[in-house]
N, C-alpha and C positions, 0 to 999 in steps of 0.2 A: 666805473667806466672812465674811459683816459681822456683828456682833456684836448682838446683838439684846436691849437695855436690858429689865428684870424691867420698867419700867413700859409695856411693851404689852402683854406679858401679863397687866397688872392692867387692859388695857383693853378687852381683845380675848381670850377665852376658847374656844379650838377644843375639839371632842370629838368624837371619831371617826376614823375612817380615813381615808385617800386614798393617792393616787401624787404620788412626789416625783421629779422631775428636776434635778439639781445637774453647772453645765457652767461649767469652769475655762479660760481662755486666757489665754496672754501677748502683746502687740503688738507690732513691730519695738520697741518702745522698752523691751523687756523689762515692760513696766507687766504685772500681773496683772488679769485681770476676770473679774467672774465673772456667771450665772445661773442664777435660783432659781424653776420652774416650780413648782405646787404645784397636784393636780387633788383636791379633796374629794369624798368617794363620800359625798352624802347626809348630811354632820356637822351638828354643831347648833353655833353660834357665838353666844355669849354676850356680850352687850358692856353690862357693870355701870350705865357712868356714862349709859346710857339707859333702864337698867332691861328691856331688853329680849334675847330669843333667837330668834334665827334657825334655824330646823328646817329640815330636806332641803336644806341648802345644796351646789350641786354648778355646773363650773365649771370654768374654767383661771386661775390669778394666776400673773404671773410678774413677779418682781423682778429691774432688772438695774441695780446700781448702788442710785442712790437710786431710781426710778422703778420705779412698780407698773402693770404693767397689765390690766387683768380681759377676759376674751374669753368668753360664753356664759356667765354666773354668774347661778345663780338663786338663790331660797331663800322659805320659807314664814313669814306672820307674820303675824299677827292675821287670822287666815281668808282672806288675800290671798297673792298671789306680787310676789317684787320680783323683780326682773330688773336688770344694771347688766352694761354692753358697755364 
């Protein structure tokens, strides 16, 4: 699993709950890899250096390697919905 530097969390602030899926495999070359599914029920996600938070955020991200990818992710902000596929 990859190491996750204190400065995203000073950038990127989750609260609340979700489901997490975490899947480990190795390749003919013995290489380890992994992936990091992460589904939020409704969290609020706080992100400082915009001054802004994101309410009822719900969704699938899944990290594999360096690569993030968002499928169905919504979230509530300034009377509007964002959405990001």
């Amino acid at each position: 699993m990859p190491f996750v530097p204190p400065s995203v969390w000073q950038r990127m602030q989750p609260n609340g709950r979700g489901a997490v899926t975490a899947r480990l495999w190795t390749d003919p070359h013995a290489e380890v890899h992994y992936s990091v599914e992460v589904k939020p029920n409704a969290i609020a996600l706080t992100i400082p250096d915009a001054n802004v938070t994101l309410k009822g955020v719900s969704g699938t991200a899944t990290v594999t390697g360096s690569k993030v990818t968002l499928a169905g992710t919504r979230a509530e902000l300034a009377g509007g919905t964002v959405t990001a596929d």
